[in-house]
Every structure is written in structure tokens, then in C-alpha cells.
C-alpha positions in Angstrom: 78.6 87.5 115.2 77.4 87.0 111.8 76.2 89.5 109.9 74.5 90.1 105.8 76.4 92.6 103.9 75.6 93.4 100.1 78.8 94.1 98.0 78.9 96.1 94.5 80.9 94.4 91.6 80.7 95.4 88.4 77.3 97.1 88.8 75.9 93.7 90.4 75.0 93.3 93.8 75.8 90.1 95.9 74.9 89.8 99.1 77.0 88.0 101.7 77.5 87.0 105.2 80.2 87.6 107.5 81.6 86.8 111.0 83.4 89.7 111.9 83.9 93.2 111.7 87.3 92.6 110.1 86.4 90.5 107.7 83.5 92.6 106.9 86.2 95.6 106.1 88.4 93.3 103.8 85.5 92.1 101.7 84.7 95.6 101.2 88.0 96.7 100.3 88.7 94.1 98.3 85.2 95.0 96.5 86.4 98.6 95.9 90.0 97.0 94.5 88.3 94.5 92.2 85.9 97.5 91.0 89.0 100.0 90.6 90.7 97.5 88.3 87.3 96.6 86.5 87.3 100.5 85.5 91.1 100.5 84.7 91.0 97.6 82.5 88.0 98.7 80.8 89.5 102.3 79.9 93.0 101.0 78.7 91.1 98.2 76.4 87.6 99.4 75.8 86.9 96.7 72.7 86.7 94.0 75.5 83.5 92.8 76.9 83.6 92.4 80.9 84.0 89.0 80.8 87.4 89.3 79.3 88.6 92.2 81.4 87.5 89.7 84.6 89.3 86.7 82.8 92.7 88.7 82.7 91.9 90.3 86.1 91.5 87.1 87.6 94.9 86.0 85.4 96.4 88.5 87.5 95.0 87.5 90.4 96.8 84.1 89.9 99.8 85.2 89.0 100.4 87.2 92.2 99.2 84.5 93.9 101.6 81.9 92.9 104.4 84.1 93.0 103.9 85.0 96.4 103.2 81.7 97.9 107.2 81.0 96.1 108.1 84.5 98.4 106.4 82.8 101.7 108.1 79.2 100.4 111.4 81.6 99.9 111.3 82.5 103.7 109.8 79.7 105.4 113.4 77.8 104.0 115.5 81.2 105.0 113.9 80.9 108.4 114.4 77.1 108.8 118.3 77.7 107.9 119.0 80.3 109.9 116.6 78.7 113.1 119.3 75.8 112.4 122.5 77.8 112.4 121.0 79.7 115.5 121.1 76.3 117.0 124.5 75.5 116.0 125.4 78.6 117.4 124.0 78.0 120.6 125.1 74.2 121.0 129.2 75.5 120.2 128.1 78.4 123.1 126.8 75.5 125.4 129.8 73.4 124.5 132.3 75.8 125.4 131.4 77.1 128.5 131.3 73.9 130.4 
């Protein structure tokens, strides 16, 4: 089911189309995040324009990003060894009660 939606972001409107009702609630939260942080930024360093506080917002953004795509790297390696040693477990089980 798709479906318009209009988001607020930094007093701009965009409107948007979405497939589900889930999605629908995550673009909207994640709306309401981006515009919590807009109003953060813009109180702790009020001499910047909005395109600035969006540049190190999105800086941010990346940041988080990249370090937890090395997290998911981090576990998909931790699962793979111990998925192995599960194995090797299992084989020496095997092994010893024939």
C-alpha cells in the first residue's frame, strides 16, 4: 500500500511516499530526531547558519554509520568462529560416540 506523507525538517516541508505503515513511523521518527538535533545544534552554536549545523549533523551521521557497520563486521566474524568451533564441537561428539 503506498501512501503520501509530508514530513517537517527544518521548517521545510517535503512530501514523500511510503509502502507501509512501518516505514511510515520510522520516517517520522527519524524527522522528529533530525529536527531535535537541528535545535540542539543551533542552541549550543548559534553563530552557525543551518547549513553548517546540517553539514556536522550529517558528519555525525557518518561517523555512527561507519563505526557501526565495523560493530556488525565485529559480529558477523565472532559468529562465523564460534558457528566453526560449534562444528568442531559437534564432529569430536559425532566421533566419539560411534
Amino acid at each position: 500500500m503506498e501512501q503520501s506523507i509530508k514530513i517537517k525538517i527544518a521548517e521545510r516541508e517535503f512530501p514523500l511516499r511510503v509502502t507501509s505503515p512501518q516505514q511510515e513511523e520510522d520516517i517520522r521518527k527519524a524527522a522528529q530526531e533530525i529536527n531535535r538535533q537541528i535545535q540542539a545544534y543551533q542552541s549550543r552554536y548559534a553563530d552557525k547558519t543551518l547549513a553548517e549545523v546540517l553539514s556536522i549533523m550529517a558528519l555525525n551521521v557518518c561517523v555512527n554509520n561507519i563505526s557501526l557497520n565495523r560493530m556488525v563486521k565485529g559480529m558477523k566474524e565472532a559468529e562465523d568462529s564460534l558457528a566453526k568451533e560449534l562444528d568442531g564441537y559437534l564432529d569430536n561428539i559425532d566421533k566419539n560416540s560411534r
